[in-house]
Structures are given as structure tokens and as C-alpha cells.
ZADRENBA-11202 format. One line per field, with one value per atom (N, C-alpha, C): residue number from 1; residue in one letter; atom name; x negated, y, z. Coordinates in nm, 4 decimals, m for minus. Layout:
! ZADRENBA-11202
nr: NUM|...
rest: A|...
atom: CA|...
X: X|...
Y: Y|...
Z: Z|...
***
This chain:
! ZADRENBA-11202
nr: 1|1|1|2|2|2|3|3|3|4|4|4|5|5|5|6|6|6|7|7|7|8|8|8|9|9|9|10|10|10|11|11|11|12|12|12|13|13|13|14|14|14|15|15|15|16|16|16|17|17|17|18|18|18|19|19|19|20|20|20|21|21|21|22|22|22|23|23|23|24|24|24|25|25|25|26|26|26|27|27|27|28|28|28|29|29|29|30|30|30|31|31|31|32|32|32|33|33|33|34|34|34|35|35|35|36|36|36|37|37|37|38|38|38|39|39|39|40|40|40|41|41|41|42|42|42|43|43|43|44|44|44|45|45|45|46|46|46|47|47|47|48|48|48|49|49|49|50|50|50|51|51|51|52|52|52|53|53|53|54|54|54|55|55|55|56|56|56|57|57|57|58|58|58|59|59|59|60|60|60|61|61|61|62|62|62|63|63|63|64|64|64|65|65|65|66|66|66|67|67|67|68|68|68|69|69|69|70|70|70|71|71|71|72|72|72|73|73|73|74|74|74|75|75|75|76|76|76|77|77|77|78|78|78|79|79|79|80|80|80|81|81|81|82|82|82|83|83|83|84|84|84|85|85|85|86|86|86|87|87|87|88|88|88|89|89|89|90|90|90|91|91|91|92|92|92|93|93|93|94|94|94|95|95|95|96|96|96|97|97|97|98|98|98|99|99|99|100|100|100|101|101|101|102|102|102|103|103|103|104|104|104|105|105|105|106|106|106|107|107|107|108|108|108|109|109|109|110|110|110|111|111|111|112|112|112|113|113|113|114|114|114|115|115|115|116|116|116|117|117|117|118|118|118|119|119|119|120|120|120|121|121|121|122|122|122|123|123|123|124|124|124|125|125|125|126|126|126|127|127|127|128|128|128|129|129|129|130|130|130|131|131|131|132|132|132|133|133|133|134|134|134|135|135|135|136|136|136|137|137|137|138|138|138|139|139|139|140|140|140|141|141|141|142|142|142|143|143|143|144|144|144|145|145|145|146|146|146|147|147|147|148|148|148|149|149|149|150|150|150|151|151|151|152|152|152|153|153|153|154|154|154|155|155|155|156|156|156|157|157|157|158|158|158|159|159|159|160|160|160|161|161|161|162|162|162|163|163|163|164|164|164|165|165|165|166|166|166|167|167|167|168|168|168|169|169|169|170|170|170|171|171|171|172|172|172|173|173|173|174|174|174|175|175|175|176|176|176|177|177|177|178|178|178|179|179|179|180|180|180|181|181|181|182|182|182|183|183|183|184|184|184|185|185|185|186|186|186|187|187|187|188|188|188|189|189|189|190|190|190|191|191|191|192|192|192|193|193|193
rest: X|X|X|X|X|X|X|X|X|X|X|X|X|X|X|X|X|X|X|X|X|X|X|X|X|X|X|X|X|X|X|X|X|X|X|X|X|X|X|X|X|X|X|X|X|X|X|X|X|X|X|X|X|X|X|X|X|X|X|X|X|X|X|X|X|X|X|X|X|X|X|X|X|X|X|X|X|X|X|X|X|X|X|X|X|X|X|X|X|X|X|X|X|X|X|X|X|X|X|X|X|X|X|X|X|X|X|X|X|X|X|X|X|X|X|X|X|X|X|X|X|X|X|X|X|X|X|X|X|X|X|X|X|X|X|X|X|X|X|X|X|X|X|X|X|X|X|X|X|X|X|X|X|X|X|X|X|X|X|X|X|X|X|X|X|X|X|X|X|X|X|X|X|X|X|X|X|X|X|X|X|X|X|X|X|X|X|X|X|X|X|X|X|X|X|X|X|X|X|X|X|X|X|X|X|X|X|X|X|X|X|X|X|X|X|X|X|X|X|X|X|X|X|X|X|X|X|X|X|X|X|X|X|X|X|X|X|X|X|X|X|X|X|X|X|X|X|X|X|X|X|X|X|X|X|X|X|X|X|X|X|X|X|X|X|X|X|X|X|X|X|X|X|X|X|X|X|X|X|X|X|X|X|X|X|X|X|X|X|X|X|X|X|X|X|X|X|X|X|X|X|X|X|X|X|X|X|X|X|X|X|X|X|X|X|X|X|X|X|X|X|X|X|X|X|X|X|X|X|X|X|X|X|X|X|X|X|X|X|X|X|X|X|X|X|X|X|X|X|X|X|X|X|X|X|X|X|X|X|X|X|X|X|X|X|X|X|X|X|X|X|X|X|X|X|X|X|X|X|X|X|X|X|X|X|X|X|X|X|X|X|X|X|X|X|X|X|X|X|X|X|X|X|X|X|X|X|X|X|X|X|X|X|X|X|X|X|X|X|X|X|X|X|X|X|X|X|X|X|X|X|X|X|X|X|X|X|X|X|X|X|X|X|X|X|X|X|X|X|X|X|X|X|X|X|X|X|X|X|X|X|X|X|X|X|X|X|X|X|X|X|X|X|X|X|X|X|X|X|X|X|X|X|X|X|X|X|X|X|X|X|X|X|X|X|X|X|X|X|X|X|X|X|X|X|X|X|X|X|X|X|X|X|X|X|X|X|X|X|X|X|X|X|X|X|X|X|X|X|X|X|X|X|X|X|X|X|X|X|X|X|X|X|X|X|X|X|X|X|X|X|X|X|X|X|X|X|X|X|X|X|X|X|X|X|X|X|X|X|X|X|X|X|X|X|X|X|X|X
atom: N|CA|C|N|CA|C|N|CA|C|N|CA|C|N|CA|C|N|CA|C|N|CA|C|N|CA|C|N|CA|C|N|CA|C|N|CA|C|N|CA|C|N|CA|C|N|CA|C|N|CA|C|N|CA|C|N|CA|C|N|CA|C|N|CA|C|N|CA|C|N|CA|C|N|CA|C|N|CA|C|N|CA|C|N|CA|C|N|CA|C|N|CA|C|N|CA|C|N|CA|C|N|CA|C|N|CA|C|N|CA|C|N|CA|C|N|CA|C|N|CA|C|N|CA|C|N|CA|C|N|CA|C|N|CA|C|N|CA|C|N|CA|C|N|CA|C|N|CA|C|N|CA|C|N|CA|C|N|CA|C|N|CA|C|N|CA|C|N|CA|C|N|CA|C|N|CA|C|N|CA|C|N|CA|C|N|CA|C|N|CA|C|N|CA|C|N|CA|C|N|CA|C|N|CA|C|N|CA|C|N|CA|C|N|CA|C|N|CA|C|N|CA|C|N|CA|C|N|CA|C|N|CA|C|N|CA|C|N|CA|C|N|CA|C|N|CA|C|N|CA|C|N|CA|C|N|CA|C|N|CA|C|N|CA|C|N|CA|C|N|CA|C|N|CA|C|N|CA|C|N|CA|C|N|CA|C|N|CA|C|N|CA|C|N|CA|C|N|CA|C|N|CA|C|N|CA|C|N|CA|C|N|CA|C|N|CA|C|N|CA|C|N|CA|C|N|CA|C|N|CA|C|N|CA|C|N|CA|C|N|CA|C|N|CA|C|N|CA|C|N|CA|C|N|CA|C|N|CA|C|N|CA|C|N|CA|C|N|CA|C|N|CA|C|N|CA|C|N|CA|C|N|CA|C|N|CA|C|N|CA|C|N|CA|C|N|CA|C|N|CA|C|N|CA|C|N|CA|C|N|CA|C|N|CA|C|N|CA|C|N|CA|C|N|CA|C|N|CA|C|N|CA|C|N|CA|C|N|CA|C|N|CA|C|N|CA|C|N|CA|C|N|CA|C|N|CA|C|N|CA|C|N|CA|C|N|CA|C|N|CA|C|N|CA|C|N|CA|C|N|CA|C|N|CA|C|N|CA|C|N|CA|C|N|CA|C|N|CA|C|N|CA|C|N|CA|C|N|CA|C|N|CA|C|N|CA|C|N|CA|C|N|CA|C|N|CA|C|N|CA|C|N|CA|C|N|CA|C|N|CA|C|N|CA|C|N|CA|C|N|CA|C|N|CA|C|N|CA|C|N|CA|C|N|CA|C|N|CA|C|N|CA|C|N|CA|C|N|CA|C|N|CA|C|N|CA|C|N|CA|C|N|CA|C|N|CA|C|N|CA|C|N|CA|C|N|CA|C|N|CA|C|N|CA|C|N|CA|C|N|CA|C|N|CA|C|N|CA|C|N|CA|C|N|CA|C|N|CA|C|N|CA|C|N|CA|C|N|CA|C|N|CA|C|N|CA|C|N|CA|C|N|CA|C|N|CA|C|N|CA|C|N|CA|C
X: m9.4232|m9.3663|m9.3723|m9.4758|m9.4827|m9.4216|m9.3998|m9.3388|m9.1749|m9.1849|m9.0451|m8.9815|m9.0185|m8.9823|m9.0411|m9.1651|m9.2410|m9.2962|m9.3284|m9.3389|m9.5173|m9.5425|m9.6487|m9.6824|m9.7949|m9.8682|m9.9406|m10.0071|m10.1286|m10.1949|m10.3166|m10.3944|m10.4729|m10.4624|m10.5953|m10.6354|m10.7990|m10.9142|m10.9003|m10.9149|m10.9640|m11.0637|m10.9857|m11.1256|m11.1143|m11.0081|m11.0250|m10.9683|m11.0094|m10.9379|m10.8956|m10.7330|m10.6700|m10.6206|m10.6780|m10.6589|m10.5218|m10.5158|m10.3593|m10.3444|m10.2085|m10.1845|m10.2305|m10.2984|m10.3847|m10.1874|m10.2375|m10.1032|m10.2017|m10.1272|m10.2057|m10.0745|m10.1147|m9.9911|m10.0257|m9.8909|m9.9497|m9.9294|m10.0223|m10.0550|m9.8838|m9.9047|m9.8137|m9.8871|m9.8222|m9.8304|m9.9433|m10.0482|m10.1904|m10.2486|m10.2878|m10.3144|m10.2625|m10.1168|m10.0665|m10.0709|m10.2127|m10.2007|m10.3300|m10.3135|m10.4489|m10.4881|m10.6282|m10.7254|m10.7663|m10.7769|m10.9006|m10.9877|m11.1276|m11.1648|m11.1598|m11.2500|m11.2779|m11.3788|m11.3464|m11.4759|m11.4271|m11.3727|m11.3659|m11.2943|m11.3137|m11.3217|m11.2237|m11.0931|m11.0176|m10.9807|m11.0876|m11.0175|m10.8900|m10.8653|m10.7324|m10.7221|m10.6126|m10.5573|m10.6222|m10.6663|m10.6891|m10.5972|m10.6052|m10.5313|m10.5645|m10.5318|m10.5734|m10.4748|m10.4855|m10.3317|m10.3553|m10.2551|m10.2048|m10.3938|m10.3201|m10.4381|m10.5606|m10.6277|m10.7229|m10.8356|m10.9352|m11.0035|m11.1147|m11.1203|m11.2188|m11.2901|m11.4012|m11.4958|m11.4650|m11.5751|m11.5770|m11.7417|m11.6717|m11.7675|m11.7650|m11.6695|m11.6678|m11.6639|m11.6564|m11.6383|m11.5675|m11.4662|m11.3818|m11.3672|m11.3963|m11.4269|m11.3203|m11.2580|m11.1497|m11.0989|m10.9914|m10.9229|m11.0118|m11.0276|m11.0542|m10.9412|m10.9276|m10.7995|m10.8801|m10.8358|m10.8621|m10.7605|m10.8109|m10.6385|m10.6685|m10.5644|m10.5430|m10.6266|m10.6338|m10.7335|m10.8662|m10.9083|m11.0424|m11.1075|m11.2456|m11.2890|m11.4385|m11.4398|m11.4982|m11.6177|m11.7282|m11.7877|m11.8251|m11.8742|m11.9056|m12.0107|m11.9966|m12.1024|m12.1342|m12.0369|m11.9969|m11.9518|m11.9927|m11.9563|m11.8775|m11.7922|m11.7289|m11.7193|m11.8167|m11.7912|m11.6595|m11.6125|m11.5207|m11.4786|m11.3072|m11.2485|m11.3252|m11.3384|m11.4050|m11.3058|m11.2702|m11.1499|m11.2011|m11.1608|m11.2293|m11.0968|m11.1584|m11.1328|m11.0449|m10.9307|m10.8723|m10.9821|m10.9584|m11.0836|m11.1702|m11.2532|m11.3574|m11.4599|m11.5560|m11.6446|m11.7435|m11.7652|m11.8454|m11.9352|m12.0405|m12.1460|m12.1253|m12.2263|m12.2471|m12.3313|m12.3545|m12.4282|m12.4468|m12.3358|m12.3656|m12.3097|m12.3834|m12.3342|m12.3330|m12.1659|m12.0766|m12.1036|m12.1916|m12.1588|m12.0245|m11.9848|m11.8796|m11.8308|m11.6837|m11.6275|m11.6456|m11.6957|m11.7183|m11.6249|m11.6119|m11.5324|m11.5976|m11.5593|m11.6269|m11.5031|m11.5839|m11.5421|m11.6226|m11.7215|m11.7924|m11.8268|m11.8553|m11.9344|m12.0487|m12.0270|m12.1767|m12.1952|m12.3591|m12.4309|m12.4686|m12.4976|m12.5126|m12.6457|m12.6541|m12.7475|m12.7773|m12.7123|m12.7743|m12.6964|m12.7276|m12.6619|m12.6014|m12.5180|m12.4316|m12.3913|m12.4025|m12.4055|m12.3839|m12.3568|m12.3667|m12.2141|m12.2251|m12.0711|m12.1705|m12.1686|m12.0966|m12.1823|m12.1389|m12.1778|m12.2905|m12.3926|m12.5647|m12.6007|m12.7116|m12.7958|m12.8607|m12.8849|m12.9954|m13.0481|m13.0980|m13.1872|m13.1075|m13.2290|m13.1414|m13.0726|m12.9640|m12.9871|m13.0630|m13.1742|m13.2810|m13.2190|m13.1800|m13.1380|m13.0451|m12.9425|m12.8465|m12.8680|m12.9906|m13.0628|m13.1522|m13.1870|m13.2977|m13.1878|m13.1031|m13.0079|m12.9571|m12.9668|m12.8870|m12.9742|m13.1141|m13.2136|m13.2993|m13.2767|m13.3481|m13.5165|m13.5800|m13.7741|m13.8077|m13.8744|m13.9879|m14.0211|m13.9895|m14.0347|m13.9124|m13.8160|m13.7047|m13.6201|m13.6412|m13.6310|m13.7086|m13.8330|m13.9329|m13.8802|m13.8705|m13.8208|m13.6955|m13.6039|m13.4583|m13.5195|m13.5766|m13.6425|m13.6961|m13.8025|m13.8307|m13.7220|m13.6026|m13.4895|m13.4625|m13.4279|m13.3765|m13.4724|m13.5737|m13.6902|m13.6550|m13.6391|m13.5891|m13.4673|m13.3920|m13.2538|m13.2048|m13.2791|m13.2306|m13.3235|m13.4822|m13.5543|m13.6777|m13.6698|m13.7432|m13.7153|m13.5883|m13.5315|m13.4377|m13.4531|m13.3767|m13.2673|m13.1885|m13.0331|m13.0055|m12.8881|m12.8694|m12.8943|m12.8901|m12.9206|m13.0912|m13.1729|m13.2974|m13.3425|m13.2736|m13.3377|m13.2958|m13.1929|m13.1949|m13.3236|m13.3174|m13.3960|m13.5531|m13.5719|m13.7270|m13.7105|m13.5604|m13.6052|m13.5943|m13.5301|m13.5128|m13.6700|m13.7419|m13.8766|m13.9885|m14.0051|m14.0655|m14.0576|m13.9534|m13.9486|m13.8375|m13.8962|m13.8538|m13.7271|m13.6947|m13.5565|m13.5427|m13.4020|m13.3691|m13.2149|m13.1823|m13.0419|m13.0130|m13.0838|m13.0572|m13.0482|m13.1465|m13.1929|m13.0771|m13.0548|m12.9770|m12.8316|m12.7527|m12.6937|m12.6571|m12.7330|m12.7595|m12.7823|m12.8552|m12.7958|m12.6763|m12.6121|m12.4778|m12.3719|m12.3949|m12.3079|m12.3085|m12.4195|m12.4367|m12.3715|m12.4281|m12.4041|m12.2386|m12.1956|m12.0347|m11.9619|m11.9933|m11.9509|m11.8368|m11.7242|m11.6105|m11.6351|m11.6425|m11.6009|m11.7302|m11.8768|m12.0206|m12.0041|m12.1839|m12.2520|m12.2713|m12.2928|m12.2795|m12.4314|m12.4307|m12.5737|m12.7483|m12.8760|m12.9604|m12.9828|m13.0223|m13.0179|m13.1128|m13.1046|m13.1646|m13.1777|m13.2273|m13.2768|m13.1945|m13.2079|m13.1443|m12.9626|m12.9598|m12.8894|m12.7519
Y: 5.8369|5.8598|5.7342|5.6724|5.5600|5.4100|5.3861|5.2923|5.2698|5.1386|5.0630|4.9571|4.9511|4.8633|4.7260|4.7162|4.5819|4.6007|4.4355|4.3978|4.4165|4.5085|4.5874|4.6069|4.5842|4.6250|4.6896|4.7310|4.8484|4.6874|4.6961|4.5373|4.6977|4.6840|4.7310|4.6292|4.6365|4.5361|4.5732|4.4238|4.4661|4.5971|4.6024|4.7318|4.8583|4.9010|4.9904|5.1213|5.2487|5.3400|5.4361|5.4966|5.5746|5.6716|5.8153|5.8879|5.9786|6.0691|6.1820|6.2677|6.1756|6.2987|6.2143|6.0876|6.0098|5.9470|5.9804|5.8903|5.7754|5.6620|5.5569|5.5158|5.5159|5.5401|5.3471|5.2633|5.1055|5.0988|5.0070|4.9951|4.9807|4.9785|4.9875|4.8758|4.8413|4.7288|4.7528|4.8443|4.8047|4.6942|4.6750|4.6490|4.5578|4.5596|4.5590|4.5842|4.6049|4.6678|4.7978|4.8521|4.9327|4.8003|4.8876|4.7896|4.8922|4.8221|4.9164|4.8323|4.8124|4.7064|4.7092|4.6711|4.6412|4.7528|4.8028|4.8808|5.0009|5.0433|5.1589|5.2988|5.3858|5.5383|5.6252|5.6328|5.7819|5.8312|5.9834|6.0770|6.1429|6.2692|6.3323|6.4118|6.3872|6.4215|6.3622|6.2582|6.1733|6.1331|6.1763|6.0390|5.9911|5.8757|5.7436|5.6894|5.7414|5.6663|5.5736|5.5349|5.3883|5.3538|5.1961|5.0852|5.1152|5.2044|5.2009|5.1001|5.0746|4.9433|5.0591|5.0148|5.0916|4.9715|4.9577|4.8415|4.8680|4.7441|4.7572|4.8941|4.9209|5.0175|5.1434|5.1934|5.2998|5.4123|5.5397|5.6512|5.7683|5.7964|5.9218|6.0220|6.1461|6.2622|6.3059|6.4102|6.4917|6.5391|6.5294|6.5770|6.5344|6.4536|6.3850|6.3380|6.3674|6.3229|6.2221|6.0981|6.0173|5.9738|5.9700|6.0279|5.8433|5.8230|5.6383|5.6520|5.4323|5.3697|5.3932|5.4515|5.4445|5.3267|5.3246|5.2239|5.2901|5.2197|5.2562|5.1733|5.1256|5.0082|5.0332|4.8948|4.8936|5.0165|5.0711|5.1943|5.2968|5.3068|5.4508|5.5850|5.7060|5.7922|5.9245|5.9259|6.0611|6.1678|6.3446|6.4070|6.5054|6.5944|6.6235|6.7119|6.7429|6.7677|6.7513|6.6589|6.5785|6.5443|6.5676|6.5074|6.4381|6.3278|6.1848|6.1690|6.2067|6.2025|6.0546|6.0299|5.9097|5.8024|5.6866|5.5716|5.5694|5.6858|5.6951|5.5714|5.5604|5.4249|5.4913|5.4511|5.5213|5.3642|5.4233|5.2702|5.2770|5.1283|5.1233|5.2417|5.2251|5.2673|5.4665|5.5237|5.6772|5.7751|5.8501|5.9894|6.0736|6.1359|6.2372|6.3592|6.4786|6.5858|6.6233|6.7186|6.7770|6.8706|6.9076|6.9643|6.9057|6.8047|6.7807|6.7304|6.8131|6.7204|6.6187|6.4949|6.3731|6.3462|6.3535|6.3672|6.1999|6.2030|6.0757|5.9562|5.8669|5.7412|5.7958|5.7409|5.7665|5.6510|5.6294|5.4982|5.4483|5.3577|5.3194|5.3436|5.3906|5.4284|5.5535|5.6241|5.7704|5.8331|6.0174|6.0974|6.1812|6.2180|6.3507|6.4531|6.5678|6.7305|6.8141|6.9626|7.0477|7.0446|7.1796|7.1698|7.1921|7.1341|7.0046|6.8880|6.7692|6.6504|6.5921|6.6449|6.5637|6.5129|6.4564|6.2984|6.4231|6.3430|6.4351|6.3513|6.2434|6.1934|6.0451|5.9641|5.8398|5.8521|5.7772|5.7858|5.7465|5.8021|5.6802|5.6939|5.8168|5.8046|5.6434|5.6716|5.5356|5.4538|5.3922|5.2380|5.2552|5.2963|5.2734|5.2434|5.3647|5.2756|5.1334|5.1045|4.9548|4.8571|4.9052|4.7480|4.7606|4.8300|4.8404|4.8780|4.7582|4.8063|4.9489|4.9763|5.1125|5.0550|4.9151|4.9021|4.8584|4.8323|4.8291|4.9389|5.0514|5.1964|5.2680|5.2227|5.2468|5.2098|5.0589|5.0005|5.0640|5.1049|5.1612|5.3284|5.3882|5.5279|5.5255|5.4310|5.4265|5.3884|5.2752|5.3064|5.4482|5.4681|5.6361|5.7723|5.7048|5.8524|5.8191|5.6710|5.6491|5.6800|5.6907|5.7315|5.8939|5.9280|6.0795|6.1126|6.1345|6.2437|6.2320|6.1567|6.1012|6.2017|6.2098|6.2700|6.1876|6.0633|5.9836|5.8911|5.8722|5.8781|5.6942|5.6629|5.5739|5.4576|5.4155|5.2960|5.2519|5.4066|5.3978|5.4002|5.4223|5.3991|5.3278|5.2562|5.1153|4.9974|5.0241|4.9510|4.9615|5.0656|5.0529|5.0234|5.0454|4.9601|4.7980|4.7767|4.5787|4.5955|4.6622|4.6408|4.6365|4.7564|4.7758|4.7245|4.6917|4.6834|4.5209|4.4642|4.3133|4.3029|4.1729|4.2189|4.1653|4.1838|4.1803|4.2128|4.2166|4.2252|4.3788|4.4692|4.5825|4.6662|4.6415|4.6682|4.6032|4.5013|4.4702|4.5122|4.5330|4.6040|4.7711|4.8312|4.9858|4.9124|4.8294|4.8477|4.8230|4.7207|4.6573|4.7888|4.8603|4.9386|5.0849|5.0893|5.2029|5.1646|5.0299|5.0156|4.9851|4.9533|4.8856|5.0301|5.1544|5.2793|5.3290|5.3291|5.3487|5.4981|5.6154|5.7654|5.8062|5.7600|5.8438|5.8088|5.8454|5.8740|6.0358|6.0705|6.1970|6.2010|6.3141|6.3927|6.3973|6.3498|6.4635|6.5795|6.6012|6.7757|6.8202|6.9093|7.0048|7.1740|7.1378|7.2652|7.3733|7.4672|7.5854|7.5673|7.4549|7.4334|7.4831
Z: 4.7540|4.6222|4.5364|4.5558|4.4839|4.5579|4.6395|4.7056|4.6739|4.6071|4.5625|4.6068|4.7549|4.8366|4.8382|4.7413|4.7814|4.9089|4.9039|5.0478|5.0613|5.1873|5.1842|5.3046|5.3468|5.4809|5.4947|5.6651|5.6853|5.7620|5.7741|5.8748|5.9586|6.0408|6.1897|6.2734|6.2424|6.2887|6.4393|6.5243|6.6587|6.7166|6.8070|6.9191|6.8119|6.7009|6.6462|6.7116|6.7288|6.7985|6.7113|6.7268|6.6407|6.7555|6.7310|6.7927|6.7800|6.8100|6.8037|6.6584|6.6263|6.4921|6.3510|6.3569|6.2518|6.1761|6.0585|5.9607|5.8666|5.8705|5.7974|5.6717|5.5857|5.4988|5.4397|5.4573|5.4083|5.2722|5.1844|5.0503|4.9311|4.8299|4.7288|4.6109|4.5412|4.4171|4.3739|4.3983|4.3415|4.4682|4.5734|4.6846|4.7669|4.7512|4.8341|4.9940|5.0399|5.2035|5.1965|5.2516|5.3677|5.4721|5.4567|5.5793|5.6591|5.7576|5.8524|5.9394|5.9317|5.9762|6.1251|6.1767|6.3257|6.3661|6.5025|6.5722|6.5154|6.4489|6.3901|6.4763|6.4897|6.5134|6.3956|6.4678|6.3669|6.4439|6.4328|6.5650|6.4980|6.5884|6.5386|6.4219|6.3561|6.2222|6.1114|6.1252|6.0114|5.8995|5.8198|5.6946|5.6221|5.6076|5.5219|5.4101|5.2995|5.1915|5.1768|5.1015|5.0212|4.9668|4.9838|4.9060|4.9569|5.0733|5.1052|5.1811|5.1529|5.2282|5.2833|5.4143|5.5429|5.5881|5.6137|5.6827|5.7883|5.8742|6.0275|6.0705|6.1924|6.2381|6.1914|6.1475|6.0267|6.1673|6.1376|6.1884|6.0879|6.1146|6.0386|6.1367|6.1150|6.2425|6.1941|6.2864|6.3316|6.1519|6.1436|6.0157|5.8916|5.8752|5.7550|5.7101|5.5157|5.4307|5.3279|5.3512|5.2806|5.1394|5.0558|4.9277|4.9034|4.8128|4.8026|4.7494|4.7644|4.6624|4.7158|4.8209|4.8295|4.9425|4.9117|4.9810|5.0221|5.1555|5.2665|5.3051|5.3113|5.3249|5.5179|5.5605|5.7057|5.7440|5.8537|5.9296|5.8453|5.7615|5.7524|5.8059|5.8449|5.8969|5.8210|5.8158|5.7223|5.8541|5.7949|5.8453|5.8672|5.9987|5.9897|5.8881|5.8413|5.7677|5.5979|5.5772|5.4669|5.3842|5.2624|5.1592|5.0756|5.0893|4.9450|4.8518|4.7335|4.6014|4.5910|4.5340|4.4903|4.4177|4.4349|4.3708|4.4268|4.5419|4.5445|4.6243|4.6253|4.7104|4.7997|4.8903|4.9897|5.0539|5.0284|5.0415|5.2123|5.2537|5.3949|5.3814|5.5730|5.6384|5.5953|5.4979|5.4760|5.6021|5.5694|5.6433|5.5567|5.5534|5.4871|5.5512|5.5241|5.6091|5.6364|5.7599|5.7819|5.6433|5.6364|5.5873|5.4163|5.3974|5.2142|5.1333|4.9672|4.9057|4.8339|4.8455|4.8007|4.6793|4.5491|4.4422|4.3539|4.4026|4.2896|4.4372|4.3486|4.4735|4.5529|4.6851|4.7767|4.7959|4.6958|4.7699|4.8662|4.8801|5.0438|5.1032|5.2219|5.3014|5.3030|5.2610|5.2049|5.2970|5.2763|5.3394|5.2405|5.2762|5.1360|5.2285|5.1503|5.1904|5.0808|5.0756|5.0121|4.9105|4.8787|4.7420|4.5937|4.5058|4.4966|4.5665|4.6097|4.7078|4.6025|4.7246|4.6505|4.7743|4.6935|4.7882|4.8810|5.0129|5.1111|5.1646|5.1048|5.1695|5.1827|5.2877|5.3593|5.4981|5.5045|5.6504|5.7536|5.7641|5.8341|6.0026|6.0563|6.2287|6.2102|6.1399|6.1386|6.0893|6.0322|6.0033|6.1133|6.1673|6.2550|6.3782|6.4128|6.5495|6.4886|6.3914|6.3511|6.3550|6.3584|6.3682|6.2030|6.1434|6.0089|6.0491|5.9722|5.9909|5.9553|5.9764|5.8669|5.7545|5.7686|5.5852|5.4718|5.5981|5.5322|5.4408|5.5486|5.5597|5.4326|5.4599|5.3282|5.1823|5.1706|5.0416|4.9834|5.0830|5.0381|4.9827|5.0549|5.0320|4.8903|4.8372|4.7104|4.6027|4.6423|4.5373|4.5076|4.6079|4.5793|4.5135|4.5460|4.4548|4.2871|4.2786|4.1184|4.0800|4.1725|4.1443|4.1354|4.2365|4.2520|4.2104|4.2007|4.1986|4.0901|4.0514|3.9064|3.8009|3.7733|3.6458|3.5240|3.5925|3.5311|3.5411|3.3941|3.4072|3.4673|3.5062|3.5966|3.5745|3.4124|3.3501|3.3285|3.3142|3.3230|3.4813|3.5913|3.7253|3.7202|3.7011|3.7767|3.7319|3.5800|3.5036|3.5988|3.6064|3.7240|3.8261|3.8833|4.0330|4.0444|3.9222|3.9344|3.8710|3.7765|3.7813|3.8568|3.9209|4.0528|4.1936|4.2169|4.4064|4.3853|4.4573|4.4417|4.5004|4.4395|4.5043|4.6186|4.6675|4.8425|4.8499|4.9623|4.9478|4.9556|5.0082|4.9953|4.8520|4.8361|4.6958|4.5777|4.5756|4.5158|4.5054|4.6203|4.7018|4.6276|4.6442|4.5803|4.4690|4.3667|4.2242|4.1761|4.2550|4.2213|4.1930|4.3258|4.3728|4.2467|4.2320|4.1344|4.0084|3.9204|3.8511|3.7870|3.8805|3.9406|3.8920|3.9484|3.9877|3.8697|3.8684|3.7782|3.7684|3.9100|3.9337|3.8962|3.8941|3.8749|4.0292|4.0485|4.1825|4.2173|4.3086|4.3656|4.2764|4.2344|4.1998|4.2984|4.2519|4.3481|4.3665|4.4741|4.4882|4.3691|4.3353|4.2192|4.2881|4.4047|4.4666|4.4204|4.3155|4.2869|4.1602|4.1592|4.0746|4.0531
***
């Protein structure tokens, strides 16, 4: 609908596999292209709109709708039939449960679940297959108790974690990303909420 005949591409990264039924729709005058990095995994019935940027290593399971404009960071996993919200940002290294609507940013390293899409934790199975320490694992774990489970709002966690936990690239990383965040971050769980 939006395409006026500028000159516009889709890029697919080496070794990427696109399975049966996947539509990759190429970028329009915000963008000008879709990406899809390298290594990457789209099984069947995937879609991907306009202006979207996907890292390398990514994983999109069976019928996932990716709406434009969104961006994808490296070793990401979106579970199946998963719909991401227009704009939306999806940090490295997350896991999207199956079937979710992803409405706000998912920071990186984390896992997201439940309606509406809250934090569940880190992904520790998928930093640990990637080479991440236990203390690496650890340090990222304590960002997140300030972020999600403290009680406090995003400008006051961040403020304690550049206080508390030194910096690093991870760390830094998850503040950038939070703070950056145009759509909000997905919520912590609030047990009965």
C-alpha cells in the first residue's frame, strides 16, 4: 500500500534458510530495504514487512507475522505464531514464547511469555549454549532484578544499575537499549496482575 515505486530492496545474509509459504515484503522510503542477516532460520509461513532489520542467527518459528519497521537484534528466537507490533525492537539473544503478541520492546537477553508480554526471566539455556560465564549470566541477572522486580520505574532502574554493577558491554547494552526504547519495554511479571 505504501510503495511508490522508489527504488527499494529486500538484502538475505548468507547460509540463511527460508522455508515454504515465508513472504518477505522489500522496504519503502523510510528504509529503503528489509534485512535479514546471516545464519538465520524462517520456517513456514513467516512474514516479514517493509523496513524490517533481522540480525544474524535469528530464529522465526513456523507462522510468525512480523508487521513493518521492526527490528530484530542477532540470536534471537521468536516463538511460533508470534505477531510483533509495528516499531517494535527485540534485543539479542531473547526468547519470544510461542503464540505472543509483542506489543512493547524486548530487552536483550531475556525471555518473554504470557498475555500481556512480561519478562520471565533470562535466557540463561541460550547464553550458556553461546559461551556466556555464570558470572556473566549472573551480572546480566542482577540488571534485571532492578529492572523488573524492584518496583521501580525505568529512569530510576537504570539510575541503580549504572550505580551498582560496573559497567561492561552487556550492561551497557540493556541500558542503552531500554533507555533508547520509543514503544516502552514489555512489563515484569506481577504474579496475579
Amino acid at each position: 500500500l505504501k510503495f511508490a515505486g522508489e527504488r527499494t530492496e529486500t538484502i538475505i545474509g548468507d547460509n540463511t534458510v527460508i522455508r515454504e509459504f515465508v513472504t518477505i515484503s522489500r522496504g519503502t522510503n523510510d528504509k529503503f530495504k528489509t534485512v535479514i542477516g546471516k545464519n538465520c532460520l524462517l520456517m513456514a509461513y513467516v512474514h516479514v514487512a517493509h523496513d524490517c532489520l533481522i540480525g544474524n542467527n535469528c530464529i522465526l518459528v513456523n507462522a510468525v507475522q512480523v508487521a513493518g519497521h521492526v527490528e530484530i537484534d542477532d540470536w534471537a528466537i521468536i516463538g511460533g505464531a508470534s505477531a510483533l507490533h509495528q516499531f517494535v525492537k527485540v534485543g539479542a539473544h531473547v526468547m519470544v514464547s510461542g503464540g505472543s503478541l509483542v506489543r512493547k520492546d524486548v530487552p536483550p537477553y531475556t525471555k518473554a511469555a504470557r498475555e500481556p508480554l512480561t519478562y520471565a526471566g533470562i535466557n540463561t539455556v541460550g547464553l550458556r549454549r553461546r559461551g556466556f560465564t555464570s558470572e556473566k549470566i549472573s551480572e546480566i541477572q542482577d540488571i534485571y532484578r532492578y529492572v523488573f522486580l524492584k518496583g521501580l520505574n525505568n529512569s530510576k532502574a537504570l539510575e541503580a544499575v549504572e550505580s551498582a554493577i560496573p559497567a561492561s558491554q552487556e550492561r551497557d547494552y540493556i541500558v542503552g537499549f531500554i533507555r533508547n526504547s520509543e514503544r516502552g519495554i514489555m512489563k515484569g511479571y506481577g504474579g496475579n496482575d
